[in-house]
VEXDREN-2710 file (C-alpha; in Angstrom, 1 decimal):
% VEXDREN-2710
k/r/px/py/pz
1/UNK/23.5/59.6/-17.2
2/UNK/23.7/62.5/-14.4
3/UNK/26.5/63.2/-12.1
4/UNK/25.1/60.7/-9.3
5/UNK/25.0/57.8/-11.9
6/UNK/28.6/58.6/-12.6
7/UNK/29.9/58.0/-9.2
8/UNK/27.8/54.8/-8.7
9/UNK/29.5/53.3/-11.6
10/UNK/32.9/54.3/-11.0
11/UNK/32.8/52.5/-7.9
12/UNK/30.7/49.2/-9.1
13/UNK/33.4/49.1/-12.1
14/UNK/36.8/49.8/-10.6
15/UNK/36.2/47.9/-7.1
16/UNK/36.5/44.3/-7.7
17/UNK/35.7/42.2/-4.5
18/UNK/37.7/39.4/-5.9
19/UNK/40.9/41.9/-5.4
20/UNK/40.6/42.2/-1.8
21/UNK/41.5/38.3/-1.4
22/UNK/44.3/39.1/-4.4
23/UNK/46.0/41.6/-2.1
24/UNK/45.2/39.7/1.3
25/UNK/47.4/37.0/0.0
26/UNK/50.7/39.7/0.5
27/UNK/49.5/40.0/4.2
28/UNK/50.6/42.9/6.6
29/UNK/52.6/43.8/3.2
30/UNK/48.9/44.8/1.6
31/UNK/48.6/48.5/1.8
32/UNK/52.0/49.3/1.1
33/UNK/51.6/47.2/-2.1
34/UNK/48.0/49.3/-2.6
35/UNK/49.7/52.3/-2.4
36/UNK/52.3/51.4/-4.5
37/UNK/50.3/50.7/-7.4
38/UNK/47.8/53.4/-6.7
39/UNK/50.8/56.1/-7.3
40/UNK/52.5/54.5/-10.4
41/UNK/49.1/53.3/-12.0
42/UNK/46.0/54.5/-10.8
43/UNK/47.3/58.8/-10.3
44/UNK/48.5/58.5/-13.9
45/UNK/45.2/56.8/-15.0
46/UNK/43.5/59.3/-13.1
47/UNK/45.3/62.5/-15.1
48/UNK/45.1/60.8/-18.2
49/UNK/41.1/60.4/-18.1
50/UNK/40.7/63.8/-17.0
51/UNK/42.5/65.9/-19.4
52/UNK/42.0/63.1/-22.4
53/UNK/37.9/63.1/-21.9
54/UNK/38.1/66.7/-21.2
55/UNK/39.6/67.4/-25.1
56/UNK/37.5/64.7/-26.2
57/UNK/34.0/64.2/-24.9
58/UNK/33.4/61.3/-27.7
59/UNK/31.3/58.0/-27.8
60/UNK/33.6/55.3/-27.6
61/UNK/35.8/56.9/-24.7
62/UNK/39.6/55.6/-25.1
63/UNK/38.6/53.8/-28.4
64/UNK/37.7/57.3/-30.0
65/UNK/41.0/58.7/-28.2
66/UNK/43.0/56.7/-29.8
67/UNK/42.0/56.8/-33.1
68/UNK/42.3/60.7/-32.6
69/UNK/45.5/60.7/-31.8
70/UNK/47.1/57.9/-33.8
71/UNK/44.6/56.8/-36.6
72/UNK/42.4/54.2/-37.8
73/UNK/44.5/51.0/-37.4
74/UNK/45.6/51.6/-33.9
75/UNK/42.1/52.7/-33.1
76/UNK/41.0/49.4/-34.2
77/UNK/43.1/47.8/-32.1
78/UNK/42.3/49.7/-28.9
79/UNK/38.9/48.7/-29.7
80/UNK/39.2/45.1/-29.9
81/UNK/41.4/45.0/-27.0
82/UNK/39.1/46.5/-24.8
83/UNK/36.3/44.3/-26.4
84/UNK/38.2/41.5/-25.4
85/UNK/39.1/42.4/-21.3
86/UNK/35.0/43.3/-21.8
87/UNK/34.3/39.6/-22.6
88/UNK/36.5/38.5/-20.0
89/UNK/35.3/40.6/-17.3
90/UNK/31.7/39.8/-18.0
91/UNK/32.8/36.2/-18.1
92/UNK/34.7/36.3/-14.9
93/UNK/31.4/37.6/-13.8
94/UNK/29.5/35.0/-14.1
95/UNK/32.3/32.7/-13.6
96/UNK/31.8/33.4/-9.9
97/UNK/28.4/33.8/-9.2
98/UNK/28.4/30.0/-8.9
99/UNK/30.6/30.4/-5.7
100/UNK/29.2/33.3/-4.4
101/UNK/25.7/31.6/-4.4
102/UNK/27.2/28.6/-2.5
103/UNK/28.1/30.8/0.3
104/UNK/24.9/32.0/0.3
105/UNK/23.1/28.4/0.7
106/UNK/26.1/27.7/3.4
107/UNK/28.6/24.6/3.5
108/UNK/26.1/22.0/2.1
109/UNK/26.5/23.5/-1.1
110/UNK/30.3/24.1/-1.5
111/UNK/30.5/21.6/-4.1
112/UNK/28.3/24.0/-6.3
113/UNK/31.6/25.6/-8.2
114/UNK/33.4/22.8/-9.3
115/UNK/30.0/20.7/-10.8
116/UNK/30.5/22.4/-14.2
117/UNK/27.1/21.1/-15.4
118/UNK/25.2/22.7/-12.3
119/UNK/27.2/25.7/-12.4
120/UNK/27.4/26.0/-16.5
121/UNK/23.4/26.5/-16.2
122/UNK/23.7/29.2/-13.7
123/UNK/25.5/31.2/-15.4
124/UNK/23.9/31.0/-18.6
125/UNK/20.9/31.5/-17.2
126/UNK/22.1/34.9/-15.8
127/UNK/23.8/35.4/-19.3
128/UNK/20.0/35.6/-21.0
129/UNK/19.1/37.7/-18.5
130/UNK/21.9/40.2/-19.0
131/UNK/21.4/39.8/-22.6
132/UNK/17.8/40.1/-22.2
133/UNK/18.4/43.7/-20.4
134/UNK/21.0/45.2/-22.7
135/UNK/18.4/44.7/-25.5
136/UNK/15.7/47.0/-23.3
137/UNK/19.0/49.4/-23.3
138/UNK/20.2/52.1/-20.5
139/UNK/16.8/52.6/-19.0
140/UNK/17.1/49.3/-17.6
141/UNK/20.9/49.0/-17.1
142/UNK/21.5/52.1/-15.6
143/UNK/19.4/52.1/-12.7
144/UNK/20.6/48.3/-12.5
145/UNK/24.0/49.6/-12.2
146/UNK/23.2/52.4/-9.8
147/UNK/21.9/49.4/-7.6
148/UNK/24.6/47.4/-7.9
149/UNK/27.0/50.5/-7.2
150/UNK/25.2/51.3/-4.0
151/UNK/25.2/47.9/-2.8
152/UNK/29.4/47.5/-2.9
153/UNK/29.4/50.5/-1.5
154/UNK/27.5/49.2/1.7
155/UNK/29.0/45.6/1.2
156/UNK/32.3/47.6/1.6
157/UNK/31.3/49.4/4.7
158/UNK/29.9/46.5/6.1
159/UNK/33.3/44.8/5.5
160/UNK/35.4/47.5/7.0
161/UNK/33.5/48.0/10.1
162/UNK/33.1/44.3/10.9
163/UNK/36.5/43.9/12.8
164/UNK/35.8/47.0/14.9
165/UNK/31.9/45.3/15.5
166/UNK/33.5/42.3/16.5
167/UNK/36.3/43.7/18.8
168/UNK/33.5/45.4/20.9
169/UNK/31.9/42.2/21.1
170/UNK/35.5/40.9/22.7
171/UNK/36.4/38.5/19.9
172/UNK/39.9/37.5/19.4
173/UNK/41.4/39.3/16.4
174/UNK/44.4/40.8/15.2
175/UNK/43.0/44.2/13.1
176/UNK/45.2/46.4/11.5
177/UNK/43.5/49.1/9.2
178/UNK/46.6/49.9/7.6
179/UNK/49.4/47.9/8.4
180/UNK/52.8/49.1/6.5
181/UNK/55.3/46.0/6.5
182/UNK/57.5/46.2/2.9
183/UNK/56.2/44.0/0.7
184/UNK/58.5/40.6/-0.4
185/UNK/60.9/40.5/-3.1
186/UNK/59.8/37.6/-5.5
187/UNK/57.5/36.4/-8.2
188/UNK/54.6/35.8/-6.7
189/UNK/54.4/39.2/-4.7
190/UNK/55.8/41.5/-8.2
191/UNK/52.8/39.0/-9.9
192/UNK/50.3/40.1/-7.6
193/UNK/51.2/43.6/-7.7
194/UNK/50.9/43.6/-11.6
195/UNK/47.8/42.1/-11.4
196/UNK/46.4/44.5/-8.8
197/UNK/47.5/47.3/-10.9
198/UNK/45.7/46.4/-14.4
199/UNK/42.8/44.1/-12.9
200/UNK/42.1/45.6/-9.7
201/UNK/42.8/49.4/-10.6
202/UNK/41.7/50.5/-14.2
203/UNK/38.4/50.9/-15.7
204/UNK/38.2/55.1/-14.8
205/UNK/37.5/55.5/-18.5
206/UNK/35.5/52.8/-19.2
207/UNK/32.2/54.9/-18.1
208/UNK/33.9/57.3/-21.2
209/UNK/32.4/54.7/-24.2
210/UNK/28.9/55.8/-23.0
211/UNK/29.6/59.9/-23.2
212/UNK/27.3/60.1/-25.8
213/UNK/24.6/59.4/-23.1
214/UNK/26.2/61.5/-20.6
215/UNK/24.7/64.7/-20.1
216/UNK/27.6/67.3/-20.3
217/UNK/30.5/64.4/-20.4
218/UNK/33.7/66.9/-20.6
219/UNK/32.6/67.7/-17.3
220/UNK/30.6/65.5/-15.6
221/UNK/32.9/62.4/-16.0
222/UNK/35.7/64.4/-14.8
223/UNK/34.0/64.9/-11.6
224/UNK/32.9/61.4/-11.1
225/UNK/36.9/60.7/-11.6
226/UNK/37.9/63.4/-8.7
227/UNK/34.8/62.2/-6.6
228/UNK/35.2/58.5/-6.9
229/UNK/38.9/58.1/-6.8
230/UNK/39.1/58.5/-3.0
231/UNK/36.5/56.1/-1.9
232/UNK/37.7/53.8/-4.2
233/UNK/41.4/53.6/-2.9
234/UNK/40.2/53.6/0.8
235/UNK/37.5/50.7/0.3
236/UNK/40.6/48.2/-1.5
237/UNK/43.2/49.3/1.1
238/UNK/40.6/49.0/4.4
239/UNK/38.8/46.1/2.7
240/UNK/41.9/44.1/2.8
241/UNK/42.8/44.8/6.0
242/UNK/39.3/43.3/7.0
243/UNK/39.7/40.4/5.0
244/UNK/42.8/40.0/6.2
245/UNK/42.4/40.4/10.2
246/UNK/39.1/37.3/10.1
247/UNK/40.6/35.3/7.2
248/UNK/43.1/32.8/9.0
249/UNK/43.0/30.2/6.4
250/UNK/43.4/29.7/2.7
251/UNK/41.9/33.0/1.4
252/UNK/38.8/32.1/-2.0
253/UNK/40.1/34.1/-4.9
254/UNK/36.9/33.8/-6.3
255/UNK/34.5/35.4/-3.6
256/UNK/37.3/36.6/-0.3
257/UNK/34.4/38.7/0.7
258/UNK/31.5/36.4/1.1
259/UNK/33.9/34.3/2.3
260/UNK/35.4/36.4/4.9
261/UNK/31.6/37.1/6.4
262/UNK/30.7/33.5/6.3
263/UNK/34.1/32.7/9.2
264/UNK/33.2/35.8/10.6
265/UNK/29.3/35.5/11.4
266/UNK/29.3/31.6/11.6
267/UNK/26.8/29.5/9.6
268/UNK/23.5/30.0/12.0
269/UNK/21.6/32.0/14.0
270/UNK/21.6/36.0/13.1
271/UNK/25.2/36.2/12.0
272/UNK/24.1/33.7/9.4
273/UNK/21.5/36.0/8.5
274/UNK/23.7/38.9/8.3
275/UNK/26.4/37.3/6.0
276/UNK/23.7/36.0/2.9
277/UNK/22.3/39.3/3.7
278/UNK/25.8/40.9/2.7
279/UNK/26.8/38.3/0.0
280/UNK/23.3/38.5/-1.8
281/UNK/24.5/42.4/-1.8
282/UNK/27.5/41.3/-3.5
283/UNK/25.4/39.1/-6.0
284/UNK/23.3/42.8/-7.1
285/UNK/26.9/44.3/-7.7
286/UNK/28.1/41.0/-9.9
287/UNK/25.1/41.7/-12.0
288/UNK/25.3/45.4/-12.1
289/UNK/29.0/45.0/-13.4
290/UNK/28.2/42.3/-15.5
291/UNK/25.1/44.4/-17.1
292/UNK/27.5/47.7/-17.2
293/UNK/30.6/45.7/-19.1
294/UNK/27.8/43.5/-21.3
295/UNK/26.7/46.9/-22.3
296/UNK/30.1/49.1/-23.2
297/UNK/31.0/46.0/-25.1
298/UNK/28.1/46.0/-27.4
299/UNK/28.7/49.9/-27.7
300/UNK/32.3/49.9/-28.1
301/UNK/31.5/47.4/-31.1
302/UNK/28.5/49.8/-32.3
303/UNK/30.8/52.7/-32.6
304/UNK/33.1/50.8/-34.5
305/UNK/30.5/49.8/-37.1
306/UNK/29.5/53.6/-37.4
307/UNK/33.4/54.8/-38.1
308/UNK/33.7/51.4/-40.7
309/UNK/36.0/50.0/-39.0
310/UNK/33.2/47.2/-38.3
311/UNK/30.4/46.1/-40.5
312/UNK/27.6/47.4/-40.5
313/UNK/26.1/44.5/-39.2
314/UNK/27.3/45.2/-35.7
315/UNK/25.8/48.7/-36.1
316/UNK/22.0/47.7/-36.8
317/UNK/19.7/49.1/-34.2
318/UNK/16.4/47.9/-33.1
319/UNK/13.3/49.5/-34.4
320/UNK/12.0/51.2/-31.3
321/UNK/14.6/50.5/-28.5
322/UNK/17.4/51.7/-30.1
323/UNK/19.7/49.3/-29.0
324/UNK/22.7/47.4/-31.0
325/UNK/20.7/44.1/-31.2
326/UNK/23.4/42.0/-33.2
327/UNK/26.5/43.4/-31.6
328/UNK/24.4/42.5/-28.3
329/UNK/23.9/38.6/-29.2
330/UNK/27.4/38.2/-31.2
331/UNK/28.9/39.5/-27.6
332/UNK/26.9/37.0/-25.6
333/UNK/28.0/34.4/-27.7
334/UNK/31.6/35.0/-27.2
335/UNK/31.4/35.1/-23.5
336/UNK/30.0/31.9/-23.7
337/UNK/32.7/30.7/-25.6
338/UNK/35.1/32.1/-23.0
339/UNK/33.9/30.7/-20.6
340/UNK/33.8/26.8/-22.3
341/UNK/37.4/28.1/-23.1
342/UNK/38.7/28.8/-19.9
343/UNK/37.2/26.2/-17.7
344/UNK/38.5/23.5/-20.0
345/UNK/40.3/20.5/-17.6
346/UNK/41.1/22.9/-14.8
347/UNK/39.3/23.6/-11.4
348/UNK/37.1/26.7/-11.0
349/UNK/40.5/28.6/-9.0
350/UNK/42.4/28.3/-11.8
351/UNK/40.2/28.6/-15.0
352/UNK/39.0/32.0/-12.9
353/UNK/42.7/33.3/-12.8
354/UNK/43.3/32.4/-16.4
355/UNK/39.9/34.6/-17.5
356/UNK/41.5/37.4/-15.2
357/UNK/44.8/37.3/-16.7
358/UNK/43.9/37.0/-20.5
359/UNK/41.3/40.1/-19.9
360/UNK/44.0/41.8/-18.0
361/UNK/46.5/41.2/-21.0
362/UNK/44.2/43.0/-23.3
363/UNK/43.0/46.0/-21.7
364/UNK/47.1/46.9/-20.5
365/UNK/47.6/46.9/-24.3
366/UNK/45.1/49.2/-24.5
367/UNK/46.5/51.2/-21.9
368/UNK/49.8/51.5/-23.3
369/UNK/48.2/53.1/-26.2
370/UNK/46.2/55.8/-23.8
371/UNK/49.1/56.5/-21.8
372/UNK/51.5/57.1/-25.7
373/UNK/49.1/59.8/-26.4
374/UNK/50.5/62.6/-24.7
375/UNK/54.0/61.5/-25.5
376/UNK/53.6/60.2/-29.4
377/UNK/49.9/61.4/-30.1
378/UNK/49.0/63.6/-33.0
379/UNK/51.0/66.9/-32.6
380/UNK/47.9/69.1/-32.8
381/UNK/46.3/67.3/-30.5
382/UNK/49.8/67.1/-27.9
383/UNK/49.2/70.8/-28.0
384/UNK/46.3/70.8/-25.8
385/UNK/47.0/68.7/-23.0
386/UNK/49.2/70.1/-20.3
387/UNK/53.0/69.3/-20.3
388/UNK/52.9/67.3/-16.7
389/UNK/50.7/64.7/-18.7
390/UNK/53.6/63.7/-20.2
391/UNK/55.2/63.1/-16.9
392/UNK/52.5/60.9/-15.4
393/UNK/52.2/59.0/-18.9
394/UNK/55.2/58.0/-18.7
395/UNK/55.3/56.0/-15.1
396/UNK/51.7/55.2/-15.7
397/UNK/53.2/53.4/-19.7
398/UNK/55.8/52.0/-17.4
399/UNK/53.2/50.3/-14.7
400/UNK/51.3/49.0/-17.6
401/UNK/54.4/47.1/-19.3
402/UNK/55.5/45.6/-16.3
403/UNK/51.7/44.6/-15.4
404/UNK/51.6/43.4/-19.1
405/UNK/54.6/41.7/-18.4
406/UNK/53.7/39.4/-15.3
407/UNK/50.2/39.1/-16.7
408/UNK/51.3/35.1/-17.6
409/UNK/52.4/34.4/-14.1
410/UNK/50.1/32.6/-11.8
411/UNK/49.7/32.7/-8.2
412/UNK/47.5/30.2/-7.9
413/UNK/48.1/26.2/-7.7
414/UNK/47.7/25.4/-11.1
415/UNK/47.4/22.1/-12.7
416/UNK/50.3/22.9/-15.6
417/UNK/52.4/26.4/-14.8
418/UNK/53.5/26.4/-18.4
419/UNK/50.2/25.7/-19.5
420/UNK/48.7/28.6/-17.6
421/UNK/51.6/31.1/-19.1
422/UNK/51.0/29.6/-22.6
423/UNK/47.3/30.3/-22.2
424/UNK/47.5/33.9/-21.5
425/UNK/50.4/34.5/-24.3
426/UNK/48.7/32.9/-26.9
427/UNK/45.2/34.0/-26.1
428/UNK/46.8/37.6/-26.9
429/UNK/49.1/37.1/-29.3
430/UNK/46.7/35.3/-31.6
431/UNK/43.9/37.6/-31.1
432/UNK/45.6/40.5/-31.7
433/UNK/46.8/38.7/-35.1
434/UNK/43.3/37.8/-35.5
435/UNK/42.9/41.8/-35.5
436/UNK/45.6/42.9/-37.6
437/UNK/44.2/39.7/-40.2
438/UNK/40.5/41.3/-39.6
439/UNK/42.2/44.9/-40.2
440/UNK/43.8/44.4/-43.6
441/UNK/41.5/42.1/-45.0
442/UNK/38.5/45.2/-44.7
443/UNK/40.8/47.5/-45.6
444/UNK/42.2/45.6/-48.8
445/UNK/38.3/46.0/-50.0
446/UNK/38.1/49.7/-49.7
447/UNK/35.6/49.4/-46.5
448/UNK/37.8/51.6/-44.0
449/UNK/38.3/54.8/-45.0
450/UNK/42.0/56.4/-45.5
END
């Protein structure tokens, strides 16, 4: 992967569309809120990828990090954590391509997301064909990503533009590009902010699991970092305000943007044409991300298997392609059981929200641990990194335990808000049990080295 591919999947990993509605739902209190999160979370991510994949240019990204700097068990950990917010993500995925394709068909078929039978077969049928592409490996996936990167990025533009489009046109809206009202004090707005910090921010390292097929990773991820990171924050902070200035009812969660350009270019005639036009966009980003996460999944759990800390099992390549072929199918199977999981007696909205804030539960445990390494890391390895990482680790640890901390808080209707909170609690604490369990048991039979 070159310096190009880099950028492309920066931006189709870390921009989100669903976020935009997320934020929208704070109204003129959005970019503030954006901001907010970008400086406490999103800087201190930034630092910590540069200098951490600059030391350590390894397969595995954060995974390999960690075990660096604190050892096998917490290694482990990091691994399965991020395995975990993998599965979600790819699950949340596909979760919503049910939706999106019903705002491409128009109102007739806005029943679409809530038939689970209809929409169960959509998705797995998308499912094989990820699964399907991750066997054929990176050839495949990465121009499939570098599509699906290019196309948010005109999605986005498209988006941002639109107000000003219509405003020449003399339609009646309110557009402010960055509006800076202070953001409310209580749950729901500190809920949304956690969320938008941990599910709509993170994922600059994630690109770091594939540096082994990076050409010259110490320094070509760091680029795609300082190159990506500016586009990124103004496409969330301008998309919102878009969303935002044509949205005037109850925003989708699910798909805000196809949404958004379905009220704003009516259901027929050439705005009709315009809006599938930008939400089939969308649909070659959903399966770009989903192909990109599908595939750091299966390697995250290949380089694993080759440090032990796996069996071998999930290490077994294919003959000629190369490619993990049984960590490939065992992940595909455990998205499909998230997603039976999640949408178990609740409506699409909330069973979308739970995968959300499960996955964002895991990978801010994950974070913590990146974020502890210039602060409780390995001594030699402390010695390396400059001593302002330590400052920025330290708000960025913060962010992520306050995140971690309103991860069980919905801000959606949901059916049971107990329920929902013991959902996301449980899901976490018993997998990460599950881990330990995993841990010691292969350990106790002299697999894991140490």
């Amino acid at each position: 992967m070159r310096l190009g591919d880099l950028i492309l999947t920066q931006v189709l990993f870390v921009v989100g569309s669903g976020w935009v509605g997320t934020a929208a739902g704070l109204g003129r209190s959005q970019a503030v809120t954006w901001i907010a999160a970008m400086l406490v979370f999103y800087l201190p991510m930034a630092c910590s990828v540069l200098c951490l994949n600059r030391q350590m240019p390894l397969e595995g990204g954060l995974y390999a990090w960690a075990r660096s700097a604190f050892g096998d068990f917490i290694g482990f950990l990091v691994a399965w954590n991020i395995w975990v917010y993998s599965i979600a993500v790819a699950a949340v995925i596909l979760y919503s391509m049910p939706t999106e394709i019903s705002y491409i068909l128009g109102p007739s078929a806005y029943w679409l997301p809530e038939n689970h039978l209809v929409s169960l077969a959509i998705i797995l049928t998308l499912l094989l064909a990820i699964t399907f592409g991750a066997q054929r490996g990176l050839q495949v996936g990465k121009w499939l990503q570098n599509l699906g990167g290019a196309a948010m990025l005109t999605v986005f533009l498209a988006l941002i533009l639109l107000p000003a489009a219509l405003l020449l046109r003399h339609h009646s809206i309110h557009w402010e590009p960055l509006p800076l009202a202070l953001p409310r004090r209580d749950p729901v707005a500190l809920a949304r902010l956690g969320q938008m910090m941990i599910g709509g921010l993170a994922g600059l390292e994630y690109i770091a699991i594939l540096a082994g097929e990076t050409r010259s990773p110490a320094r070509t991820i760091g680029r795609s970092v300082q190159i990506a990171s500016p586009m990124i924050c103004l496409m969330f902070i301008l998309g919102t305000s878009s969303v935002l200035a044509l949205n005037h009812g109850k925003i989708d969660l699910i798909a805000p943007i196809p949404q958004t350009f379905r009220i704003a270019l009516a259901n027929s005639g050439l705005g009709s044409w315009l809006a599938i036009t930008a939400i089939a966009f969308l649909q070659i980003r959903l399966i770009g991300t989903a192909s990109l996460v599908f595939t750091g999944a299966t390697r995250l759990a290949l380089t694993a298997g080759w440090d032990h800390l796996l069996p071998a099992w999930f290490a077994r390549l294919h003959p000629t392609r190369r490619t993990p072929i049984n960590s490939i199918l065992f992940t595909a199977l455990l998205i499909v059981a998230a997603l039976l999981i999640a949408s178990t007696g609740v409506h699409a909205q909330e069973a979308f929200q739970v995968l959300i804030n499960a996955g964002t539960a895991h990978y801010a445990l994950a974070y913590m641990v990146m974020f502890a390494i210039p602060l409780w890391g390995l001594h030699r390895l402390r010695q390396t990194l400059p001593t302002w990482l330590k400052w920025t680790s330290a708000v960025g640890l913060a962010a992520t335990v306050f995140s971690l901390i309103v991860s069980a808080y919905p801000f959606v209707e949901v059916v049971n808000a107990p329920a929902f909170a013991a959902k996301i609690i449980g899901t976490t604490l018993i997998s990460n049990l599950a881990a330990i369990a995993f841990y010691r048991k292969r350990k106790s039979l002299s697999q894991i080295p140490g």
